[in-house]
ZABA-353216 format. One line per field, with one value per residue (C-alpha): residue number from 1; residue in one letter; x, y, z. Coordinates in steps of 0.001 Angstrom, whole numbers, plus 524288, in hexadecimal, padded with zeros to 5 digits. Layout:
<pts>
n = NUM	...
res = A	...
xx = X	...
yy = Y	...
zz = Z	...
</pts>
This chain:
<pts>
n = 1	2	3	4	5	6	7	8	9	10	11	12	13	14	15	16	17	18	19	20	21	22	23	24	25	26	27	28	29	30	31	32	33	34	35	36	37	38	39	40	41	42	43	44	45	46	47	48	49	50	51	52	53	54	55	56	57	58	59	60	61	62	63	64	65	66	67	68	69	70	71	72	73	74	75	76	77	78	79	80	81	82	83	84	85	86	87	88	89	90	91	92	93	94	95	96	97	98	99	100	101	102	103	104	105	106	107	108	109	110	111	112	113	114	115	116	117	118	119	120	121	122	123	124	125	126	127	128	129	130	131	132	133	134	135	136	137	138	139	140	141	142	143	144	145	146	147	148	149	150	151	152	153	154	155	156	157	158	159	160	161	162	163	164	165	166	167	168	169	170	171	172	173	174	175	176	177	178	179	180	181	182	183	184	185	186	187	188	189	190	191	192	193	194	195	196	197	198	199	200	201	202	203	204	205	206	207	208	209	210	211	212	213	214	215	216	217	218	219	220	221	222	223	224	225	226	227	228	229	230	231	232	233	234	235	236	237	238	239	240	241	242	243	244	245	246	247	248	249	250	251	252	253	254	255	256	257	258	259	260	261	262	263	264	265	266	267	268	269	270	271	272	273	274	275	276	277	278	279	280	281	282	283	284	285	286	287	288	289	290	291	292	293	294	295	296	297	298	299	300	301	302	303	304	305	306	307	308	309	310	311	312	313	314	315	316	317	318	319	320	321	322	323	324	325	326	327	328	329	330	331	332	333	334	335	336	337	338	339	340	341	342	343	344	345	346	347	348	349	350	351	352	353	354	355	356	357	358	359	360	361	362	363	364	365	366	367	368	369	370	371	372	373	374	375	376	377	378	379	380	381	382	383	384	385	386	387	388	389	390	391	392	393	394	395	396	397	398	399	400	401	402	403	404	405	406	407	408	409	410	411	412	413	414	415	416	417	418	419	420	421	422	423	424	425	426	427	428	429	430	431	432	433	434	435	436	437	438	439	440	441	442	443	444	445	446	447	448	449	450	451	452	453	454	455	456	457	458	459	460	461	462	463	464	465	466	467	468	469	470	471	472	473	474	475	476	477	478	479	480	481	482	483	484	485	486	487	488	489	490	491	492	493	494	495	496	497	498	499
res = X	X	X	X	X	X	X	X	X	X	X	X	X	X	X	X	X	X	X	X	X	X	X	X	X	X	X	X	X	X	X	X	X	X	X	X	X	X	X	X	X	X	X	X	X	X	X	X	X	X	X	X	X	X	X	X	X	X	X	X	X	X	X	X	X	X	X	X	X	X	X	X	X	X	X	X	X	X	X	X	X	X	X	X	X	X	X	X	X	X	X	X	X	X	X	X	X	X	X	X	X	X	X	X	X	X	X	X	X	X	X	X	X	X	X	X	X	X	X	X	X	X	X	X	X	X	X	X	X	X	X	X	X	X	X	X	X	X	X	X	X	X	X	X	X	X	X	X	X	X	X	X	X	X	X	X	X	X	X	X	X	X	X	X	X	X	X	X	X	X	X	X	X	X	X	X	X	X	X	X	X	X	X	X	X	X	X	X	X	X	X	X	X	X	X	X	X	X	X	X	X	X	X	X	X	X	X	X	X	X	X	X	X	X	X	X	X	X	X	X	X	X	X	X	X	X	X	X	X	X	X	X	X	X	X	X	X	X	X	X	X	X	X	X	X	X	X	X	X	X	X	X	X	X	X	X	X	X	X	X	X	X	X	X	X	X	X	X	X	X	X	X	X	X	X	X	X	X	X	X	X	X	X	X	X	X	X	X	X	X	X	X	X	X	X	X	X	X	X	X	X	X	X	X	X	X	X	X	X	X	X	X	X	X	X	X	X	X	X	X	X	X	X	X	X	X	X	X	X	X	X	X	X	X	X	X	X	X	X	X	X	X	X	X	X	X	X	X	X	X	X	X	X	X	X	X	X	X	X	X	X	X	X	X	X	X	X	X	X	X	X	X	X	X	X	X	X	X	X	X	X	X	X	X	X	X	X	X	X	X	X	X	X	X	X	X	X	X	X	X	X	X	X	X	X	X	X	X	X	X	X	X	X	X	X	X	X	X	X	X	X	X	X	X	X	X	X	X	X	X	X	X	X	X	X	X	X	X	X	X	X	X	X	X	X	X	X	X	X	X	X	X	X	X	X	X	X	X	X	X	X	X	X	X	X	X	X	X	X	X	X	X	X	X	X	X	X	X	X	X	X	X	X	X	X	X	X	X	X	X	X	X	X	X	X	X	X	X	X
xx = 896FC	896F3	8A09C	89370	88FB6	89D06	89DA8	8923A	8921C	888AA	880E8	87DD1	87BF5	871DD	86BB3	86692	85C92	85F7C	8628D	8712D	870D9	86A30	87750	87F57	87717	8797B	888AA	889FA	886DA	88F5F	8989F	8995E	89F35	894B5	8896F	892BE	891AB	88174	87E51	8892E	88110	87608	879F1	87C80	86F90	865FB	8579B	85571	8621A	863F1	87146	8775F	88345	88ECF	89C5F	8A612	8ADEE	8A4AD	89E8F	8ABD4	8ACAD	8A14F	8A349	8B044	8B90F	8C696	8C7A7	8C106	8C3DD	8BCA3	8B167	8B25D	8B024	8A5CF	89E45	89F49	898AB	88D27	88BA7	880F0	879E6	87867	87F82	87F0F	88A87	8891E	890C4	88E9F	890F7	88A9D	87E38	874A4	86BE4	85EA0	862AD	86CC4	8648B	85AE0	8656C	8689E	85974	85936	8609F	85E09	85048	855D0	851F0	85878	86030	85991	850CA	84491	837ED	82C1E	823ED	814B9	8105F	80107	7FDE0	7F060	7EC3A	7E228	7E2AE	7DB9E	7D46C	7D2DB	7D31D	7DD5F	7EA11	7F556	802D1	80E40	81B9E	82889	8312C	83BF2	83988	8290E	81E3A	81348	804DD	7FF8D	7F190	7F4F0	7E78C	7E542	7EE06	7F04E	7F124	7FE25	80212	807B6	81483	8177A	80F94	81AD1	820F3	817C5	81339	804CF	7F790	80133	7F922	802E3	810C8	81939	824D5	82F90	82ECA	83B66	84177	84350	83478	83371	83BD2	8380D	82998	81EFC	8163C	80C6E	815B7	81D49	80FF0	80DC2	819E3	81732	80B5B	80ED8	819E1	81194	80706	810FE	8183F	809FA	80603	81300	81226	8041E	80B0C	81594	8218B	827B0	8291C	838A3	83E73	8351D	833FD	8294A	81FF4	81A1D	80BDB	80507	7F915	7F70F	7E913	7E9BC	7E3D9	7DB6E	7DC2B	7D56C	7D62B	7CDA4	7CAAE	7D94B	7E1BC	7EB0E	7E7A0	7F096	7F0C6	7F756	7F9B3	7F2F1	7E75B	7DA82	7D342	7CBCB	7D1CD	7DF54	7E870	7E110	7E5F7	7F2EE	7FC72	80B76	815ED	822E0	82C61	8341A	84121	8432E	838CA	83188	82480	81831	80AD3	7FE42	7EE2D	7EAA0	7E3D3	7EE18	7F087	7E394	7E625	7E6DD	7E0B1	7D9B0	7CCE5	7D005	7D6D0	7CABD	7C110	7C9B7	7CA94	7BACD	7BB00	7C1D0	7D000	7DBDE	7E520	7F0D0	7F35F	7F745	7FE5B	805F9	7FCEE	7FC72	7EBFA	7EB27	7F319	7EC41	7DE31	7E48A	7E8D5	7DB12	7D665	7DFB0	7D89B	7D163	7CBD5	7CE83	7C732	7CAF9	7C20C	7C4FB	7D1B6	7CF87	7CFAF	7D5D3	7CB20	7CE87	7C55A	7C9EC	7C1E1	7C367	7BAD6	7B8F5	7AC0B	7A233	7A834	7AEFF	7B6DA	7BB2D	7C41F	7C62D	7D482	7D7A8	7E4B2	7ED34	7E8E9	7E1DE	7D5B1	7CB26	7BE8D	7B9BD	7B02B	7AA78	79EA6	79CAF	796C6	797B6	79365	799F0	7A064	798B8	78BAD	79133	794F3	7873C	7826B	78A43	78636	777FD	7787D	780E9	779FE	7746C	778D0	785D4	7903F	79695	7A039	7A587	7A215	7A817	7A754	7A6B6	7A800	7A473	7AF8E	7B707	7BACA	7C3F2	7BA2D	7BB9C	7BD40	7BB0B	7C461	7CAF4	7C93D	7BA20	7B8FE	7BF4F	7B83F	7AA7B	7AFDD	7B271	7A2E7	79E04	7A50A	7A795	79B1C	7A20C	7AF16	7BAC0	7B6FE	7C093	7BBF5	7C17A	7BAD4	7B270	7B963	7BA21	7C542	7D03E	7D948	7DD94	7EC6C	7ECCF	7EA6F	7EAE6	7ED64	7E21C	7DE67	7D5FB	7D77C	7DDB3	7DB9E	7DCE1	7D513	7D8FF	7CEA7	7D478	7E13F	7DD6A	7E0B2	7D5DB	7D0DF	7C726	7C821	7CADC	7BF86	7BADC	7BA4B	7C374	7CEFA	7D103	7D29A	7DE25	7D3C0	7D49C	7C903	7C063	7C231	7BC42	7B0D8	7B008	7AF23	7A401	79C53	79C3D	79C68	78E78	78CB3	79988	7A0C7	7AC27	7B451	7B0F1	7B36A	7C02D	7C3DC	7BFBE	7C7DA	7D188	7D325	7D52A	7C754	7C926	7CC51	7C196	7B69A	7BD8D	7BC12	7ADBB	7A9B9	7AE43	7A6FB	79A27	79E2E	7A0C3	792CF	78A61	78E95	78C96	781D5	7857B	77EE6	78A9A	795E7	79FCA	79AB2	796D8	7A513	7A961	7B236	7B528	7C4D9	7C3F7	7C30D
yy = 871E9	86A29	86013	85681	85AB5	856A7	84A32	84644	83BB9	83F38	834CF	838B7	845DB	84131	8371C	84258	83CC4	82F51	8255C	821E2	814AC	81B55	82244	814DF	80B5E	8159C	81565	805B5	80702	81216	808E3	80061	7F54D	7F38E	7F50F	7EA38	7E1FD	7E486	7E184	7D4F1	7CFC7	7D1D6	7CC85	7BE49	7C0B9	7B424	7B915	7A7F7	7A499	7A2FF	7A87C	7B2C8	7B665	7B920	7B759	7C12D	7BC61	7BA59	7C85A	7CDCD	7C7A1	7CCF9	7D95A	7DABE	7E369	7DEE0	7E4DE	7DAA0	7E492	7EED4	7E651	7E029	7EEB3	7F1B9	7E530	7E70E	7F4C3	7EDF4	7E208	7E31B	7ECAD	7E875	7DBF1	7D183	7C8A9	7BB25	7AD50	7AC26	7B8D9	7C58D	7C73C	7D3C8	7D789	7DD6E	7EA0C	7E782	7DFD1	7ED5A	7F54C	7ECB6	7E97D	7F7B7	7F901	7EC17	7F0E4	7FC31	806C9	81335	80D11	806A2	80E19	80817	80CFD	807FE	810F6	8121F	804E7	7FFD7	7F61C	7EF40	7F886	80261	80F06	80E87	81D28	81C5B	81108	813D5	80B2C	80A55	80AE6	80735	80E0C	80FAC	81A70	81E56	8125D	81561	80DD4	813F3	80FE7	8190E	81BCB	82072	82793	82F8E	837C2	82AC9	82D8E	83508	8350F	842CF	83F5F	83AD7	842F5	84951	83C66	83175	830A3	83661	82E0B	82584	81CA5	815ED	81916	80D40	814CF	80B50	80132	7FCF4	7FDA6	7EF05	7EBEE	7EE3B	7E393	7D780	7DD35	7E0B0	7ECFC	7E6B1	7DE14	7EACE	7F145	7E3C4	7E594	7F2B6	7F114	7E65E	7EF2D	7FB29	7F1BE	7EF2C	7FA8D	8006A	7F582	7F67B	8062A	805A8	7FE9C	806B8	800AF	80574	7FB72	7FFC9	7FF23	7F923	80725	80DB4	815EA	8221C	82338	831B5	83466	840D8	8472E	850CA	85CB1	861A3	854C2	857FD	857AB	85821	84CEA	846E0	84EC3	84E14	85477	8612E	86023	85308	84FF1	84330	83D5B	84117	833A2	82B7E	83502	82B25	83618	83F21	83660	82F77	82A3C	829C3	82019	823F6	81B58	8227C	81A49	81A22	8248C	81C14	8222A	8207E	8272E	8205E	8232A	8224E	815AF	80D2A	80BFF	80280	7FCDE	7EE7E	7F133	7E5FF	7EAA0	7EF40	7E02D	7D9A4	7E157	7E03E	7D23D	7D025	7D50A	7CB02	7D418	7CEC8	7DBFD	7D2C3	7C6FE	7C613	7D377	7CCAA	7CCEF	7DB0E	7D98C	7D5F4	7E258	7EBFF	7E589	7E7D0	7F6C3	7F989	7F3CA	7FBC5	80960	80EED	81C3D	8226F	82FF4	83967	83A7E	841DB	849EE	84C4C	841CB	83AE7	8311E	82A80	8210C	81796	80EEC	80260	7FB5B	7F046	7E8F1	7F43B	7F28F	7FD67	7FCBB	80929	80BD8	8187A	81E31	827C5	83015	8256F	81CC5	81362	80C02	8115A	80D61	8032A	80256	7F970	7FBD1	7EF09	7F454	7E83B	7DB1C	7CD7D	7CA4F	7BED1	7C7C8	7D1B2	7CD3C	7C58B	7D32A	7D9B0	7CF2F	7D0DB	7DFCF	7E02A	7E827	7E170	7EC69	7EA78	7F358	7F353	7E838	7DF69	7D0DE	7CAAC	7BBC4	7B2EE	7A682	799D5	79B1D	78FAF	795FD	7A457	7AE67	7B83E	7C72E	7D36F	7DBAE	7E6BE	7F175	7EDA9	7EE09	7FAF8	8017A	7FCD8	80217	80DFA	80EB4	809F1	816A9	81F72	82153	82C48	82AB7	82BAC	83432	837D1	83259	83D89	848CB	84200	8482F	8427C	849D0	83D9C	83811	8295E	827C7	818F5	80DE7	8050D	7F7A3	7F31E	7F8B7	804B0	811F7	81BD7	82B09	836B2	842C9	84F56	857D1	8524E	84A61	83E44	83009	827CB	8197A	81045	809F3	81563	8153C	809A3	7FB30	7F722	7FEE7	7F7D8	7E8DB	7DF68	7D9BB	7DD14	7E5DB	7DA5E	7D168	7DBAF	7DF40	7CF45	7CD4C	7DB89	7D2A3	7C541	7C805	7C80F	7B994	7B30C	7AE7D	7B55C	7A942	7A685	7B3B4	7B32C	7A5BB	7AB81	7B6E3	7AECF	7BA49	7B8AB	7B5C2	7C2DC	7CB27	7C811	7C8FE	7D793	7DCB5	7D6B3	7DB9A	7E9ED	7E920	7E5B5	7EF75	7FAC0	7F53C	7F628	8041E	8093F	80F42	80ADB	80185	7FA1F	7F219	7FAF3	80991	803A8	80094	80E93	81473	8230A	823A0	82F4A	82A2C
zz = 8492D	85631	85A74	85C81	84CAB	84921	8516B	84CBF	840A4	83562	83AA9	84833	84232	83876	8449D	84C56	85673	850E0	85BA4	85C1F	85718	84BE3	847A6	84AAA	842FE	83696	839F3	83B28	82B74	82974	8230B	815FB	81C47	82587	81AE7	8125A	81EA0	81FC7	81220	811FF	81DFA	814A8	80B6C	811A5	818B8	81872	81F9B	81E3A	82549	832AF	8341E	82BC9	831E5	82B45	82E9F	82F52	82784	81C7B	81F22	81F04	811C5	80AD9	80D5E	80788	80E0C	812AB	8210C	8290F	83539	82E16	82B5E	83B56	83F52	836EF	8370B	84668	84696	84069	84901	854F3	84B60	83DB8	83D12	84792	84ACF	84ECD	85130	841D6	83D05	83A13	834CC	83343	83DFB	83938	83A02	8305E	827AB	826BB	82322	818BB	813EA	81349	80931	80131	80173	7F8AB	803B5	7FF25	7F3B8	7E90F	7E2A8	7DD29	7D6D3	7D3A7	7C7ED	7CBE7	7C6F3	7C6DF	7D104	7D177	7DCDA	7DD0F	7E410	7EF95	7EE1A	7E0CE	7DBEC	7CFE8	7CE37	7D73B	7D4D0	7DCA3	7DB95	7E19B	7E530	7F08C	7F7B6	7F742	7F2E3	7EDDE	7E965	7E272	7DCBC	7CCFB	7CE09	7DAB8	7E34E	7ED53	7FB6B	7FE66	80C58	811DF	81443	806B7	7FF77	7F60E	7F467	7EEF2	7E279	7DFEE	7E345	7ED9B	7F4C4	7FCF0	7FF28	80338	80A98	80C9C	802A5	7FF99	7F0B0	7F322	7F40A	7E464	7E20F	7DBBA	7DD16	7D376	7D623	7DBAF	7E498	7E91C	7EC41	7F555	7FC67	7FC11	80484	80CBD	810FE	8129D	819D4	8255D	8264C	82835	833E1	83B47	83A87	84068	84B0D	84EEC	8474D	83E72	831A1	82F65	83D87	8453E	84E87	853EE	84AE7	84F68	84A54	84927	84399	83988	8339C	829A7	82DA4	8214C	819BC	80C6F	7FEB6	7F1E6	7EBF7	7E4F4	7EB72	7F89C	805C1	80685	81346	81441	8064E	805EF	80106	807B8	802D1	80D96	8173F	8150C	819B8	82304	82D05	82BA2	83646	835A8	83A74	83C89	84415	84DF0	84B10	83C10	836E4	82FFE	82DE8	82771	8246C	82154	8233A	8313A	82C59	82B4A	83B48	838E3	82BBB	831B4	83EE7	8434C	83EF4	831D5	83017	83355	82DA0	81F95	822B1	82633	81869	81218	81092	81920	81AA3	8202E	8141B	806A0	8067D	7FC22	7F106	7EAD7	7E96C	7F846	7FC13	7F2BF	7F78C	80569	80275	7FE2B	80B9F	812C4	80B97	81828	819D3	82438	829CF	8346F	83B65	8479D	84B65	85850	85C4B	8523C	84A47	83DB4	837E2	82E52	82671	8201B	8161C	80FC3	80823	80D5F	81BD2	822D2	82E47	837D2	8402F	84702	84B0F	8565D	855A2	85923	84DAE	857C8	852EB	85BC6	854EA	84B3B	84233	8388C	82F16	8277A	81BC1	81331	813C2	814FD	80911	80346	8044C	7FFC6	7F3F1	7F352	7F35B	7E9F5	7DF51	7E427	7E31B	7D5FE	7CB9E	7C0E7	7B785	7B117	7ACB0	7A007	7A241	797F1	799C6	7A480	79D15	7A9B3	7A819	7AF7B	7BC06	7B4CE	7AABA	7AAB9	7AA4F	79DDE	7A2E9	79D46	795C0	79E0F	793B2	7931F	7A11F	7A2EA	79837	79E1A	7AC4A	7A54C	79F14	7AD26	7B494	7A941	79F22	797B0	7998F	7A42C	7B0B6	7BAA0	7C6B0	7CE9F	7C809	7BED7	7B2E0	7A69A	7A063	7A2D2	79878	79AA0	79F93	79CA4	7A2FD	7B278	7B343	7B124	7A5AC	7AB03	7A37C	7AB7D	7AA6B	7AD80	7B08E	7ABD0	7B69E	7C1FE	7BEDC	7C507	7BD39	7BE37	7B7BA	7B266	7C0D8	7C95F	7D465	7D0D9	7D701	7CBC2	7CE5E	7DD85	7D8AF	7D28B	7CA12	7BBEF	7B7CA	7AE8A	7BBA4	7C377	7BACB	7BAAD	7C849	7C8CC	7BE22	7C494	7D383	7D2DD	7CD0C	7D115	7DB4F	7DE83	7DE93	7D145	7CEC7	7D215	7CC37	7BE52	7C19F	7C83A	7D2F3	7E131	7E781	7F062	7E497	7DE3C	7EA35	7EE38	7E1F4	7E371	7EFCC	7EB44	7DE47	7E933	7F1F7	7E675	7E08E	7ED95	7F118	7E2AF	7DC03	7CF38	7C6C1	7C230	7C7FB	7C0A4	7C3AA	7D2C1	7D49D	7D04F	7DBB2	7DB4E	7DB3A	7E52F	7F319
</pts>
């Protein structure tokens, strides 16, 4: 042992390349009185008032301890670095207030969990039910039906069929918050860590974030299954390509699909907005942010290595919009192919072109648009969704089986099962238009039925649904109609669950 090894604290031992003041901030909390003297500042803390100094006298009260010299020394080590002294008092610089939010957030202490729970989302490969859960301080959505979208460096570690992972939600965003509202904070959190990463700062310490760029080599699967090569999901080409932040201060890092350095570039803002979707307002209503998650779904496709060319691909009402990135994630081409129409004529068209056969729906019972209009039973709708896409019985829609038993029921009321071939759960919904939408399943099949004769404003005043609720779920029955052979609304809006 050397006489630097035995100089050394265990601190500047453990600190290694850390910078100096690195080691010193850790030893200005080595003590209890000086944490007592944190959280008391704390505690008196008003973020409305315009002075929150404390006395020392009053300070040296709260606290509790009997040696005011003691306390001098110790509430001296802090000052000029967590506390800040003036003509009134002391009070807590920011530094000190993060090391206290730290903890009251429940970082590292209080443990909290959240069991899978149903949310009114749809998975965005499958279309099957999401669920939300909590564990170690992680957030996860998860698809209940498919295998999700795993990213490599988490791979052993989230639950199976994670869609998103929410890294560093605190235990103290589940407080005082329903599911739903937890999954809003969850995304509005996850929205801006995203947008200041893409930007070089890091969203815990305000540092610089090193961005790098990695393709899988081989990346391929079968159909349901992970890449082995990266152990992700090989669907829309999501993971060939993914980037990764890590800040070169605190660590912090991140991984995500190459896409999301253009998730609100310019052009992908204005071309959502040009059709009628705002990506920046009303994050606070859970429908708005699971509409604005199914925006965000872009496919992206290598496709050169050398050099580097990724094309991504956004689309919305028939319209798609690319944009091409080299090896540095830099936009360096743009695309648009405006497949669809304006929206009025569009919708002019869909009632023009609207079959006049009918599938075996019950009675919707419209009424005049002053009165509440009289909808169909749920159970009666499901079972004639279930004639319209299964004749003779249940099919798996991954291998077309029909050896499934039923393993209860979603929210909605839709049968789920499961399929003894290949394992996978499936539903009465799964790949259809009715497993992506809020909307109860007789309002759906109400607004299918009447789109073609009414308004969509009266539509939604006998529903009484928002106005944009009901004229999305509109345009994609038009949409689902126009590119499908089928003769009926029902079997035209079939989706295959596999992307």
């Amino acid at each position: 042992m050397t006489d630097s090894t035995v100089s050394e604290s265990p601190l500047e031992s453990a600190a290694g390349a850390a910078e100096p003041h690195v080691t010193e901030a850790f030893k200005l909390l080595s003590d209890e009185i000086r944490l007592a003297i944190l959280l008391s500042l704390w505690e008196v803390y008003d973020p409305q008032a315009e002075n929150n100094a404390v006395s020392f006298s009053q300070l040296f009260d709260r606290i509790g301890i009997h040696d005011s010299g003691n306390f001098s020394y110790h509430l001296d080590k802090l000052v000029g670095h967590y506390v800040e002294k003036t003509d009134d008092g002391y009070r807590l610089r920011n530094s000190g207030l993060k090391i206290v939010r730290a903890v009251i957030a429940g970082s590292g202490l209080e443990t909290r969990r959240l069991p899978p729970t149903e949310i009114p989302r749809s998975c965005y490969h499958c279309g099957a039910p999401v669920e939300l859960s909590y564990e170690d301080e992680r957030l996860y959505q998860i698809c209940s039906e498919c295998e999700g979208n795993i990213g490599p460096e988490s791979a052993e570690r989230t639950p199976e069929g994670t869609l998103i992972v929410y890294d560093d939600f605190n235990p103290a965003g589940l407080a005082h918050r329903t599911p739903e509202e937890v999954f809003v904070a969850g995304t509005i959190e996850y929205l801006q860590g995203v947008k200041l990463l893409i930007r070089g700062v890091c969203p815990e310490c305000s540092g610089p974030i090193e961005e790098s760029l990695h393709i899988c080599d081989s990346h391929d699967a079968p159909a349901g299954e992970l890449c082995p090569n990266c152990g992700t999901s090989v669907r829309g080409g999501w993971n060939e390509a993914r980037v990764r932040y890590v800040c070169s201060v605190c660590k912090h890092s991140a991984s995500y699909p190459a896409w999301v350095a253009v998730f609100d570039h310019p052009a992908v803002v204005t071309f959502y907005h040009e059709h009628g979707f705002d990506m920046t307002y009303d994050l606070d209503d859970p429908e708005v942010c699971g509409r604005l998650f199914e925006r965000l779904k872009k496919d992206q496709t290598v496709v050169s290595r050398d050099p580097v060319r990724i094309r991504v691909t956004a689309t919305c009402d028939g319209a798609e919009l690319y944009l091409t990135l080299d090896g540095s994630l830099t936009v360096v081409d743009i695309g648009l192919d405006d497949l669809g129409t304006d929206r009025d004529s569009a919708m002019d068209a869909s009632k023009r072109g609207t079959s006049d056969s009918s599938p075996d729906i019950p009675p919707s019972g419209r009424q005049e648009s002053d009165d509440p209009v009289s909808l169909p039973d749920t159970d009666d709708c499901l079972q004639a969704l279930r004639r319209s896409r299964w004749p003779d019985g249940p099919h798996c829609p991954n291998c077309d089986s029909m050896d499934t038993i039923k393993k209860g029921t979603t929210s909605k009321g839709a049968q789920r099962y499961k399929c003894h071939a290949c394992d996978r759960k499936f539903n009465d919904l799964t790949g259809t238009l009715f497993a992506d939408h809020q909307l109860s399943i007789p309002e759906m099949i109400h607004i299918a039925r009447e789109m073609d004769t009414a308004e969509m404003t009266e539509i939604s005043q006998q529903l009484d649904r928002s106005y944009k609720a009901v004229l999305e779920f509109a345009h994609e029955v038009r949409d689902s109609s126009t590119a499908s052979s089928e003769s009926t609304v029902l079997a035209a809006v079939k989706r295959s669950n596999l992307a």
